[in-house]
MMTF fields as JSON, N, C-alpha, C and O atoms, coordinates in Angstrom:
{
  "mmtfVersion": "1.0.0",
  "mmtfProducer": "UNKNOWN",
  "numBonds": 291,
  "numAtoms": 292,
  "numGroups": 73,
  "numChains": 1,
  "numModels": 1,
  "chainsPerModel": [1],
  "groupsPerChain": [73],
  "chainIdList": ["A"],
  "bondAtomList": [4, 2, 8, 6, 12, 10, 16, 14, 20, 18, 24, 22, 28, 26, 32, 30, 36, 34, 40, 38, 44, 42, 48, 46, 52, 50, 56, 54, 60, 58, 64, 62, 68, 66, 72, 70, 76, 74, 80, 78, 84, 82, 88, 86, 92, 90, 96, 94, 100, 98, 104, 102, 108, 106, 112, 110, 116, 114, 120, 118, 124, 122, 128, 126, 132, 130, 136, 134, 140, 138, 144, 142, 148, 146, 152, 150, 156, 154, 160, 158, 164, 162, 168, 166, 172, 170, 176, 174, 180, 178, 184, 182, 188, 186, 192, 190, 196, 194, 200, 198, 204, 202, 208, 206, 212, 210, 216, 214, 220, 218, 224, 222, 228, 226, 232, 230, 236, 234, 240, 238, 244, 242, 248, 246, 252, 250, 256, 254, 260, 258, 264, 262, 268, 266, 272, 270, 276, 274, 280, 278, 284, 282, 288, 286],
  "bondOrderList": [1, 1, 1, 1, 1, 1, 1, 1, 1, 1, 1, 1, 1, 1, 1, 1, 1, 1, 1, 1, 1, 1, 1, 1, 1, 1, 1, 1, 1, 1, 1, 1, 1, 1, 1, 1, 1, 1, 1, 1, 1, 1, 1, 1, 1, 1, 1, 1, 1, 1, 1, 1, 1, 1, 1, 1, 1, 1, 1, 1, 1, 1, 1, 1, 1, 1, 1, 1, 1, 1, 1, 1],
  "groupList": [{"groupName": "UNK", "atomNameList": ["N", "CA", "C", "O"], "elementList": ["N", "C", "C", "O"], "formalChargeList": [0, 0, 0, 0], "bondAtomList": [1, 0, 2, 1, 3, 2], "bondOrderList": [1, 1, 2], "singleLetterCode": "X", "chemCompType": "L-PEPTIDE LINKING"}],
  "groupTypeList": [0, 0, 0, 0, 0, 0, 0, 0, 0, 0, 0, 0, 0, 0, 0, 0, 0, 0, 0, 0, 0, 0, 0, 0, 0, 0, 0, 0, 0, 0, 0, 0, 0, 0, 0, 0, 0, 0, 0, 0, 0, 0, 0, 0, 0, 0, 0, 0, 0, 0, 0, 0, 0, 0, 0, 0, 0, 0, 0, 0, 0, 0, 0, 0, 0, 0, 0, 0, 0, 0, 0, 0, 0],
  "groupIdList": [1, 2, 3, 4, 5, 6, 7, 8, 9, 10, 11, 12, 13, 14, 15, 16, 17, 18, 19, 20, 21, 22, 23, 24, 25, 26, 27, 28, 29, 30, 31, 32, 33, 34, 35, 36, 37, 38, 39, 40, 41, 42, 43, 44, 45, 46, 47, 48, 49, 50, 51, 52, 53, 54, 55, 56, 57, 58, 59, 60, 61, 62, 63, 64, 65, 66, 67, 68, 69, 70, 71, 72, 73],
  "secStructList": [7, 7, 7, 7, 7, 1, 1, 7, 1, 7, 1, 3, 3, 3, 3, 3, 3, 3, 7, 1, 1, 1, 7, 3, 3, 3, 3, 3, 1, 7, 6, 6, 7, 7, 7, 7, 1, 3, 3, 6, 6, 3, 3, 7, 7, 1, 3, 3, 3, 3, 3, 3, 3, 3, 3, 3, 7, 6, 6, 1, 7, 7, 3, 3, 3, 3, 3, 3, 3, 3, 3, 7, 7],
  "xCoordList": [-0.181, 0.837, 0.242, -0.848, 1.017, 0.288, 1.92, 3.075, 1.489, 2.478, 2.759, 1.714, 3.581, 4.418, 4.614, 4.053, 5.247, 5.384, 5.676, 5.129, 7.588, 8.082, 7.667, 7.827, 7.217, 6.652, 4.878, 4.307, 4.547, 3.278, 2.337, 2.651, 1.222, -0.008, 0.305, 0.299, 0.545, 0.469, -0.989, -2.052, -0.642, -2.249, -3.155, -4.365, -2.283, -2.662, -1.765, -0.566, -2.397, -2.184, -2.786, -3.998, -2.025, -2.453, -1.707, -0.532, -2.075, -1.265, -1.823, -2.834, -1.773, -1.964, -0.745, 0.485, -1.541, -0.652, -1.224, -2.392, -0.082, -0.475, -0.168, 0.867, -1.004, -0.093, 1.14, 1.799, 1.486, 2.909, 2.644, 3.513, 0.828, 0.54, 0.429, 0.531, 0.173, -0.295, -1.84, -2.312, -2.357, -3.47, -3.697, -3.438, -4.237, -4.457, -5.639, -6.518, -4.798, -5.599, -6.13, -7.167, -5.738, -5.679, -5.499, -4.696, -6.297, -6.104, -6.945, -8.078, -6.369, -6.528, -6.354, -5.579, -7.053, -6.401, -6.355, -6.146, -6.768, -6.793, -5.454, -5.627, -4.044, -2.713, -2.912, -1.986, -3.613, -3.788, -4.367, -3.784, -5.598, -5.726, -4.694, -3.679, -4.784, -3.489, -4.119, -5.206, -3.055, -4.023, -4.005, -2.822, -4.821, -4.932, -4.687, -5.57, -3.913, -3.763, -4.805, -4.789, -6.111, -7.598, -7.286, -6.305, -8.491, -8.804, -10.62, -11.33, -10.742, -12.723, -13.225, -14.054, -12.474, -13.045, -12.107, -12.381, -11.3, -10.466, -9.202, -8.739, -8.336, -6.805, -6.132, -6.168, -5.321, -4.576, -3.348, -3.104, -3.036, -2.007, -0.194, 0.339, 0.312, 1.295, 2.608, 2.8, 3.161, 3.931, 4.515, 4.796, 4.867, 5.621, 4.525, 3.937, 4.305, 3.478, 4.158, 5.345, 3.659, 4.393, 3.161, 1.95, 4.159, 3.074, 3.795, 4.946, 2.649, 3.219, 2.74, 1.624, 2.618, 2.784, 2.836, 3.86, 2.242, 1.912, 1.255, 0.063, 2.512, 1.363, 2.722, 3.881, 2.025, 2.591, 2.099, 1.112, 2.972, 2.377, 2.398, 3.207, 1.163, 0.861, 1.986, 3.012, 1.346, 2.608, 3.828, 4.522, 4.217, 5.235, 4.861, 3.724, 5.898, 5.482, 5.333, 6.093, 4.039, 3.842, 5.341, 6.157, 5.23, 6.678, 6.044, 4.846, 7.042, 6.134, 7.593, 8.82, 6.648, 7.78, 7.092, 5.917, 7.876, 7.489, 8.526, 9.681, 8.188, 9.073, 8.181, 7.159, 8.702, 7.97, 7.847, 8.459, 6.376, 6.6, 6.241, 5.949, 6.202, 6.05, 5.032, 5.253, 3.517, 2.742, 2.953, 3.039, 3.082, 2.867, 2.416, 2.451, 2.215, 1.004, 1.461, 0.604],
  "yCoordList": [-8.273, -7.278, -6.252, -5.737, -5.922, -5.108, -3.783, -3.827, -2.99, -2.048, -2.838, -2.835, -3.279, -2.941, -1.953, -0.971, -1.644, -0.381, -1.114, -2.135, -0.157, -1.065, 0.155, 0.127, 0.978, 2.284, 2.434, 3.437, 1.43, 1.798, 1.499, 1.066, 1.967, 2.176, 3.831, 4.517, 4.389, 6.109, 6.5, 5.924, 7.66, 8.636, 8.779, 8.999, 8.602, 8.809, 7.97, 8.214, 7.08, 5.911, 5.912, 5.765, 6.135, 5.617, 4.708, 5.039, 3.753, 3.247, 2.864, 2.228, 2.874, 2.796, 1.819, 1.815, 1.211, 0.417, 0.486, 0.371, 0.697, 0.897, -0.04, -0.702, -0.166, -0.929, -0.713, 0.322, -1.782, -0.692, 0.137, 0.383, 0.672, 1.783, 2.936, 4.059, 2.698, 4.073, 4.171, 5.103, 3.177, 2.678, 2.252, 1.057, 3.046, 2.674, 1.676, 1.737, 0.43, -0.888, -0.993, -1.656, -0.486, -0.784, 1.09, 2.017, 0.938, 1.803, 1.557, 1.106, 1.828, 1.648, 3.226, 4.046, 3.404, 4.024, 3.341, 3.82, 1.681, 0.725, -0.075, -1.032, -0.112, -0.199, -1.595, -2.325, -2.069, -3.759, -4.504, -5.47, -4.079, -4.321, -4.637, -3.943, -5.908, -5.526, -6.115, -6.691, -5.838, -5.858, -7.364, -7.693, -8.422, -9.403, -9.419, -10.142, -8.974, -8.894, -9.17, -10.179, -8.22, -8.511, -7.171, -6.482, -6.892, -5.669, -5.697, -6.256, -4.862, -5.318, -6.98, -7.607, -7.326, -8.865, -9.957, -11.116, -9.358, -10.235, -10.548, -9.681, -11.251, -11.543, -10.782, -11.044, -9.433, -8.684, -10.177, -11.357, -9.453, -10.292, -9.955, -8.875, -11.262, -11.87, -10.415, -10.159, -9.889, -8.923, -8.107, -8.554, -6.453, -5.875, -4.732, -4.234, -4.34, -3.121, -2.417, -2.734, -0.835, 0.397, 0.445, 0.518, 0.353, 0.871, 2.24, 2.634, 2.854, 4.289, 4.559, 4.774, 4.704, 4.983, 6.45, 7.004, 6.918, 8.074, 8.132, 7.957, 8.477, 8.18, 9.076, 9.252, 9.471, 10.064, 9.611, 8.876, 10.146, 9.641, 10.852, 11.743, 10.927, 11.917, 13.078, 13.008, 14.429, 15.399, 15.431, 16.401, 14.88, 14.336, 14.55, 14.215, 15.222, 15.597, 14.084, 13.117, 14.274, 13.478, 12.972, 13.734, 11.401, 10.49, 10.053, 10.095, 9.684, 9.198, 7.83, 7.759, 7.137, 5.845, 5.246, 4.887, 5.125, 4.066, 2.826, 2.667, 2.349, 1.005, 0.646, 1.256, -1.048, -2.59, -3.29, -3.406, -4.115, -5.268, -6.06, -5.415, -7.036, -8.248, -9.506, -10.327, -9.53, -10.06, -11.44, -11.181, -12.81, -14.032, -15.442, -15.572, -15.999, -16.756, -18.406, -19.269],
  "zCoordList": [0.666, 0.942, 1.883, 1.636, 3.064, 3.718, 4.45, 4.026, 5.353, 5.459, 7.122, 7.773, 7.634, 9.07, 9.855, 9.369, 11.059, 12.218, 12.887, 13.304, 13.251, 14.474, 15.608, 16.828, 14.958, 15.905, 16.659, 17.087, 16.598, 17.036, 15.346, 14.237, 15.929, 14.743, 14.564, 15.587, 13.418, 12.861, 12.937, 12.705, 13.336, 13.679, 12.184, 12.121, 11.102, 9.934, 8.652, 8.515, 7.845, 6.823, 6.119, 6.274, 4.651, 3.724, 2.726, 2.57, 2.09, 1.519, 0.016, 0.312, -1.085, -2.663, -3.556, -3.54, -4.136, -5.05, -6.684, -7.057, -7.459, -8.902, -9.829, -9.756, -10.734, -11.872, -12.754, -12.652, -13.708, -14.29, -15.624, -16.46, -15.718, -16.26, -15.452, -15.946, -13.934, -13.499, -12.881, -12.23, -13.202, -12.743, -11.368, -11.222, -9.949, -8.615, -9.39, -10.25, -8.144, -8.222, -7.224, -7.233, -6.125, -4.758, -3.388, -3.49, -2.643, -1.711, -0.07, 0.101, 0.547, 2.17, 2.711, 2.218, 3.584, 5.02, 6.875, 7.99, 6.157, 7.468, 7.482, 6.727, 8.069, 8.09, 8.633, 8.279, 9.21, 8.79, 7.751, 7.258, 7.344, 5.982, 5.151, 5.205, 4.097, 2.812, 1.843, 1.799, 0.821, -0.858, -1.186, -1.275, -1.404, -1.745, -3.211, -3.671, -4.202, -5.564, -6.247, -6.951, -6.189, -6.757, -7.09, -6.81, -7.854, -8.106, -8.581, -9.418, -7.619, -8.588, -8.469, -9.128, -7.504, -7.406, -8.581, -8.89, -8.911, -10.149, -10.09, -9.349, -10.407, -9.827, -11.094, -12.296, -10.15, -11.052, -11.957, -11.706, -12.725, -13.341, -12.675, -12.417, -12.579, -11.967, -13.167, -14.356, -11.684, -11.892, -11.007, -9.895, -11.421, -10.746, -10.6, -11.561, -9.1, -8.618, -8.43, -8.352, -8.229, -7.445, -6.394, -6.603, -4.77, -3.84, -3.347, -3.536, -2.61, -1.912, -0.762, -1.236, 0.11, 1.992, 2.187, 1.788, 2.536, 3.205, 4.687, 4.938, 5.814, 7.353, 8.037, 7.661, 9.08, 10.128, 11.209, 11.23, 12.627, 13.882, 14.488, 14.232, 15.617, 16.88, 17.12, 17.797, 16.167, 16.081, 15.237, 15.542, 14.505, 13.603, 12.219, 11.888, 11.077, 10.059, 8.908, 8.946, 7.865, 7.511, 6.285, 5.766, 6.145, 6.202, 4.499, 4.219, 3.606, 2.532, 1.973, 2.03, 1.564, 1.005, 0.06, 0.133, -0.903, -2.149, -2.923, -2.528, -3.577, -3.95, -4.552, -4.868, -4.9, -5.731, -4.782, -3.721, -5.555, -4.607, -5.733, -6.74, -5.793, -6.94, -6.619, -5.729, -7.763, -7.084, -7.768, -8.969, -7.584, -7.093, -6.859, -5.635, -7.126, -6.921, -6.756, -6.569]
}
């Protein structure tokens, strides 16, 4: 799972994904990078994540988005 831009690369990215305790499993500030559903070297278990996005671009106030994504296998 990784984040998209039909706008360019943002001057600033971050992106975090949690478990459905609340638990960051996962964090980046490299917007190609994406989370291979590991955590610590281990395959999280087959389910429902919360990720969250935080990035802005060159001058532009920072943008924030969150949702599910559902991991798979």
């Amino acid at each position: 799972f990784r984040a998209t831009s039909e706008g360019g690369i943002p001057e600033n990215f971050k992106l975090f994904i949690y478990d459905r305790w609340g638990n960051k499993v996962y964090e980046t500030n490299d917007m190609i990078a994406g989370w291979d559903g590991t955590y610590k070297g281990f395959d999280c278990e087959l389910g429902v994540y919360v990720f969250s996005i935080e990035y802005n671009f060159a001058g532009k106030q920072t943008k924030y988005l969150s949702d599910n994504v559902t991991l798979v296998r």
